[in-house]
N, C-alpha and C positions, 0 to 999 in steps of 0.2 A: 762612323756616326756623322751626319750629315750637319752641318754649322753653317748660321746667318750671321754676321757680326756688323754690325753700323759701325757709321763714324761722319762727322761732318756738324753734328749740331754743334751750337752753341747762341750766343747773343748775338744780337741783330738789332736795329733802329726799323720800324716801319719804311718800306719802301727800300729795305734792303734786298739784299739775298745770300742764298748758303745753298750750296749742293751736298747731299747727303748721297754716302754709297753702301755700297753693302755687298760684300764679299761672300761667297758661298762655298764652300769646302764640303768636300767626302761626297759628293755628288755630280751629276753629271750636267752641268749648270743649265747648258743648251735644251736640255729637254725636260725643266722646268719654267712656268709661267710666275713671274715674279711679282708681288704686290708691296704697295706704299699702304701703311694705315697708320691712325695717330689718336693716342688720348687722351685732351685738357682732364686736367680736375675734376672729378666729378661728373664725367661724362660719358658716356660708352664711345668702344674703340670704334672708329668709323673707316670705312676706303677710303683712301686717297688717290691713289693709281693706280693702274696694274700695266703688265705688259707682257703679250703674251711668248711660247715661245715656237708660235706656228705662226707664219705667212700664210693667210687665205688670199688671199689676192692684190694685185694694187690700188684696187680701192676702195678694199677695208682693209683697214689699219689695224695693229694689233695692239693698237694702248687703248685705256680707260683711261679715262676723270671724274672725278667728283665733280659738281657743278660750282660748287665751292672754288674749287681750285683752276680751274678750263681758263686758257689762256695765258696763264702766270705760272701754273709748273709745269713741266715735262716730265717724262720720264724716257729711260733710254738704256738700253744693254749694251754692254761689253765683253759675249760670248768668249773670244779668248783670254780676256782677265776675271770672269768667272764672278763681273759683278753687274750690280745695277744702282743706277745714278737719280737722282730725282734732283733737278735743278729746279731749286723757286726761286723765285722772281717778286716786283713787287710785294710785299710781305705785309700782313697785316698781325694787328695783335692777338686777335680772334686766331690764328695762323698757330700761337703756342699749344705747345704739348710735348708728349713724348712721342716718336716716329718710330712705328716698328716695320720690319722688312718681312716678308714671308712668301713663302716657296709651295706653289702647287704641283702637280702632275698634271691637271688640264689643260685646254690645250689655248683658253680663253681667260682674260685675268675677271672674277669674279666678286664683288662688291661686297660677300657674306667672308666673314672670317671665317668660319666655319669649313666653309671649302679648303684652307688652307691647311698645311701638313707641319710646317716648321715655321718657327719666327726666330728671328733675334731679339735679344736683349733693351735692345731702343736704345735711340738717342733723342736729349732734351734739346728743342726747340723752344727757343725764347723772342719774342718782338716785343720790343719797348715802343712805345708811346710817344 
C-alpha cells in the first residue's frame, strides 16, 4: 500500500523559511509526478507545486507554481531517497496552512487535486507576523 508522509512544518517569523519533504513508500517513486498543495482555514485546498516525473526537454522544465508562490519556493526530487522537497523562502503569513504532498501517475504536475491519486497526511505551516 502506497504511503506519502510529510515532515518539516512548523513556526516560522515572515521572511523566514522551512523546507518540507515528503517520503513515498510502496511505490515506485520515479515514475510518479509529485505535487505541493495547502489549506488555510476556511479555504479550499489549492496547488502549490508540482514536479513532474518525465524530462520533456531542456527547455521545459518539469515543475509548476502557483503564482503565489514563483520565485520563493522551489520544489525538487530526490529519486534515490524516494522523496520530494519544497524549499520556501521568504514567507509570508498569508503562506499558513496545512501542506499536503500527493502522487500522480501523469506524466505532467497538474494544478486540480482531483488528478491526484495519494496524499499525505499534512503538515502545519505557520508565519507569524
Amino acid at each position: 500500500q502506497m504511503q506519502l508522509v510529510e515532515s518539516g512544518g512548523g513556526l516560522v517569523q515572515a521572511g523566514g523559511s522551512l523546507r518540507l519533504s515528503c517520503v513515498l513508500s510502496g511505490g515506485t517513486f520515479r515514475m510518479y509526478t509529485m505535487g505541493w498543495f495547502r489549506q488555510a482555514v476556511g479555504k479550499d485546498r489549492e496547488f502549490v507545486a508540482g514536479i513532474g516525473w518525465v524530462v520533456f526537454s531542456k527547455s521545459s522544465g518539469r515543475e509548476s507554481y502557483a503564482d503565489s508562490v514563483k520565485d520563493r519556493f522551489t520544489i525538487s526530487r530526490d529519486d534515490a531517497k524516494n522523496t520530494v522537497y519544497l524549499q520556501m523562502n521568504s514567507l509570508k503569513p498569508e503562506d499558513t496552512a496545512v501542506y499536503y504532498c500527493a502522487a500522480t501517475k501523469n506524466t505532467r504536475p497538474s494544478t486540480l487535486s482531483y488528478d491526484y491519486n495519494y496524499w499525505g497526511q499534512g503538515t502545519q505551516v505557520t508565519v507569524s507576523s
